[in-house]
Structure formats: C-alpha cells, structure tokens
N, C-alpha and C positions, 0 to 999 in steps of 0.2 A: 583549315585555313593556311597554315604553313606551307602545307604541300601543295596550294593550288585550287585545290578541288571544290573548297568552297570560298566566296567570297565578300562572306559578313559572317559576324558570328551569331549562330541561331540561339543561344543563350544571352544575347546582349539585352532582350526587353524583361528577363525572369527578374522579379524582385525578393526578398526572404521573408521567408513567411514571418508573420507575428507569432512570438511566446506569450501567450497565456497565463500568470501564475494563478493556482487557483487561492481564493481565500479559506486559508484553514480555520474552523470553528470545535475547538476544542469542548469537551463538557469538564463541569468543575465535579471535584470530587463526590459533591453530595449527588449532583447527577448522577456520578458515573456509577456511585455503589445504587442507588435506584434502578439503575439500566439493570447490574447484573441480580439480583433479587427478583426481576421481571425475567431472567431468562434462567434462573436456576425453579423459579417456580411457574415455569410454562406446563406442566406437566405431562412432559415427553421424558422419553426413556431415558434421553444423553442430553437432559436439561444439565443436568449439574456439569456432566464434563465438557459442554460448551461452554456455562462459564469460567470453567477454570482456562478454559484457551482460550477464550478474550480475557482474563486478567491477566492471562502468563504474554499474549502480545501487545497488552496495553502497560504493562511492567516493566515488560524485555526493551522493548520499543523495534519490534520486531513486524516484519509484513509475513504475511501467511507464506509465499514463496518461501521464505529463507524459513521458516519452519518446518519446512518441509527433510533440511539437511541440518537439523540440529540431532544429536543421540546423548544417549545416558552421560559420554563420555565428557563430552561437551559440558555437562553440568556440574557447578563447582558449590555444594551442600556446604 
C-alpha cells in the first residue's frame, strides 16, 4: 500500500478469531485414588509403573512433555 502497488488493504475485512477456554473438571481425591487402583490393577505388565506416572504428574503438576526433560538430577529426595 505505501509503495503504490496496492490500493486497499487486503487484510481490512480479517476479524480475530475467538479464544475458547476450555472448562477444566478436576476429580476429587477419592476419585482420583479410585482411578489409579483401576490402572495399577489392569493387569498389564506396566500396570503399576503407569500409575506411578500419573501420580508423579498429577503431584508434579506436570504435562508429559516437560517430563520428558526431567533426570535423576532434577530430583530433590
């Protein structure tokens, strides 16, 4: 537009899009130890060490990504 070349600007009709937030629905504790007794006793082979990585990222309050760069080091016992 400045130089000439066009003369309207082709972005004048774009509106912004709407954000979304979603509704978060948390489970209360007695849920939540129910949930993992259902996944420690599925009886699969890494029953148990599934649930300890959903306690350890429902603990941490961690997303599985950033789990992905957590080590030993990181950990304060």
């Amino acid at each position: 537009m400045e130089s000439g070349a066009l003369h309207r600007n082709t972005a004048e009709g774009i509106k912004r899009a709407k954000i979304y937030s979603k509704r978060l629905t948390l489970p209360d504790s007695t849920q939540f130890e129910l949930f993992m007794k259902e996944i420690e006793n599925a009886n699969g082979r890494d029953s148990r060490k599934c649930a300890e990585l959903v306690r350890f990222l429902a603990y941490g309050g961690f997303r599985i990504s950033e789990t992905r760069n957590i080590t030993w080091e990181d950990c304060d016992f």
